[in-house]
N, C-alpha and C positions, 0 to 999 in steps of 0.2 A: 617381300619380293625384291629379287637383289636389282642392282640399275642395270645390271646386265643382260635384264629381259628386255627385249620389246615387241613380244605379241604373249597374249593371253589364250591358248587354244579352245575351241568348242570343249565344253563342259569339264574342263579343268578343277574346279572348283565343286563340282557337282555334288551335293548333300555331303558337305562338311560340316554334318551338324556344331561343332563346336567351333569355328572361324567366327568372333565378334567382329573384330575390325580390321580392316586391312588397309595400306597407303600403297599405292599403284603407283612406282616412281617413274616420272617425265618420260625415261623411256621409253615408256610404252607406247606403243604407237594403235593396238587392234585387242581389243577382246573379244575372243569367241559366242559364237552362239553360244547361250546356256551356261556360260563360265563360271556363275554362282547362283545358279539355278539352285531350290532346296537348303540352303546355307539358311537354316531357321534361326541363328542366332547371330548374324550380323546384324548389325545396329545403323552403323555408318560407313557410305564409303564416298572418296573424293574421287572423281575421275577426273585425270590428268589432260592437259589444255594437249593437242596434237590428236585429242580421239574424236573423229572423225564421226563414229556410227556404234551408238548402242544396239546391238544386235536385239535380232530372237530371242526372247525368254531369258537375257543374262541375267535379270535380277527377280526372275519368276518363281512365287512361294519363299521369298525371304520376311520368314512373315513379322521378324521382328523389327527389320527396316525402317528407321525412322528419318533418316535423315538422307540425302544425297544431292551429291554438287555435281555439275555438271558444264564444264566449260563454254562457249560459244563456240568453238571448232566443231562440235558436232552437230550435223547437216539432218542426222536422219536420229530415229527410234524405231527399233524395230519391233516386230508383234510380238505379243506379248513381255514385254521387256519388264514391266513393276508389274502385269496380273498376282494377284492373291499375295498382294504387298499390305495384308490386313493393319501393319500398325503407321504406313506412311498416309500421314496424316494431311501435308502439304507436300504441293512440288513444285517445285519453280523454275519456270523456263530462262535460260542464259539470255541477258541481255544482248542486244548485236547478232540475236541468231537467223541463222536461214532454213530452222525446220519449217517447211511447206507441207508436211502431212505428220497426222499421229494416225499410228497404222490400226488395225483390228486387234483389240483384247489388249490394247500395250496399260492399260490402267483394269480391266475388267478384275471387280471382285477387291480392289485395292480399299483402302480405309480414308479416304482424301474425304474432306469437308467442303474444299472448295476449290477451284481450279483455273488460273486466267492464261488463256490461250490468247500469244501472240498473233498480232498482226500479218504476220508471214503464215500464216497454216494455211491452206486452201482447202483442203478435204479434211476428214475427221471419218476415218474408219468403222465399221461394224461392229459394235462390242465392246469400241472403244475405252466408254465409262458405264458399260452396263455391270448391274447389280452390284453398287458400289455404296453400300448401306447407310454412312453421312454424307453424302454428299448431294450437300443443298442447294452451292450455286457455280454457278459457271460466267466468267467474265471472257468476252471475244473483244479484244482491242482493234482486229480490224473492222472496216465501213463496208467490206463484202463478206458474205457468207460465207461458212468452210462450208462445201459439199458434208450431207451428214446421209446416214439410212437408217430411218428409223422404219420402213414400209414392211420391213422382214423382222420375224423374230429373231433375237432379241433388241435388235434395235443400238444403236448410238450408247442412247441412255436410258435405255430400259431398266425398268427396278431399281429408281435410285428415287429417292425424296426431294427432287429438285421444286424449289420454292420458285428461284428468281434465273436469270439468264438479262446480263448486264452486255450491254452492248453501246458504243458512241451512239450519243445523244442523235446527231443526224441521221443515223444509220436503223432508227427503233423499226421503221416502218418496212422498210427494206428487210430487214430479219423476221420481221411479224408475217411477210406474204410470201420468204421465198420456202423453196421445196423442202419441204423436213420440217425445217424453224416453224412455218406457218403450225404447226400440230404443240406447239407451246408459248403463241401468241401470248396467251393472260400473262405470263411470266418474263418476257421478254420484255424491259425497261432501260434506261438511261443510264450508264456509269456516273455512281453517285459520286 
């Protein structure tokens, strides 16, 4: 992409099945909805510090996805943004961030083993990390609950193998009784 882009449009990228890897330069400021939606053989991509908001579905069924960086500039993740990211294994939230929510189905069907949700999330969407086939544990760094739904199918995190659910030491009790959490009590323990 030459530097002389700076917006990525809705589904620009759309099922290019042969696109490995791409470097997204500074310029850019916005990638569209769905902009590498389908792209089954991208492996890695950097998103450039200035983006603001991983849309809808940009990186939805890139199933060979293993790897992605993600700035602190961006405030949001939109739905389904890594769903049926089967080979991304881990994800890591930018240091210094202000995402306050992960939206419905933005991890749903992904390949993650484990996942530590900052302190800044409040809410945790419907489908979030449902049917997410390793994924054992979940780490929440803040001392208040993110809002979760598990009362409706599918649920938060429905159909995953979750073992443990690591939360501040002070905070075990408070996760153990509040809305949602209370339904994975046994599992909710101290960050070891």
């Amino acid at each position: 992409i030459p530097t002389t882009v700076t917006s990525i449009e809705k589904w620009a990228f759309f099922d290019c099945q042969k696109l490995t890897s791409l470097v997204i330069p500074t310029t850019v400021r916005s990638i569209g909805e769905g902009a590498f939606a389908n792209c089954k053989a991208i492996t890695s991509i950097v998103i450039p510090k200035g983006i603001t908001k991983i849309e809808d579905s940009t990186f939805m069924n890139c199933e060979a996805l293993t790897s992605i960086a993600i700035p602190n500039t961006v405030t949001n993740i939109g739905e389904s943004a890594f769903s049926l990211c089967s080979a991304l294994k881990s994800f890591t939230f930018p240091d210094n961030n202000s995402i306050t929510s992960i939206e419905e189905k933005t991890f749903l069907a992904a390949g993650l083993t484990s996942i530590t949700i900052p302190n800044t999330v409040k809410s945790i969407g419907n489908n979030a990390f449902a049917e997410c086939p390793a994924l054992k544990s979940v780490t929440l760094k803040g001392g208040t609950p993110p809002t979760i739904n598990i009362d409706s199918w599918p649920g938060t995190f429905s159909d995953t193998p979750l073992n443990a659910i690591y939360v501040p030491a002070n905070s075990v009790e408070t996760y153990k009784k509040a809305d949602g959490w209370n339904k994975f009590a046994d599992k909710i323990q101290a960050i070891k």
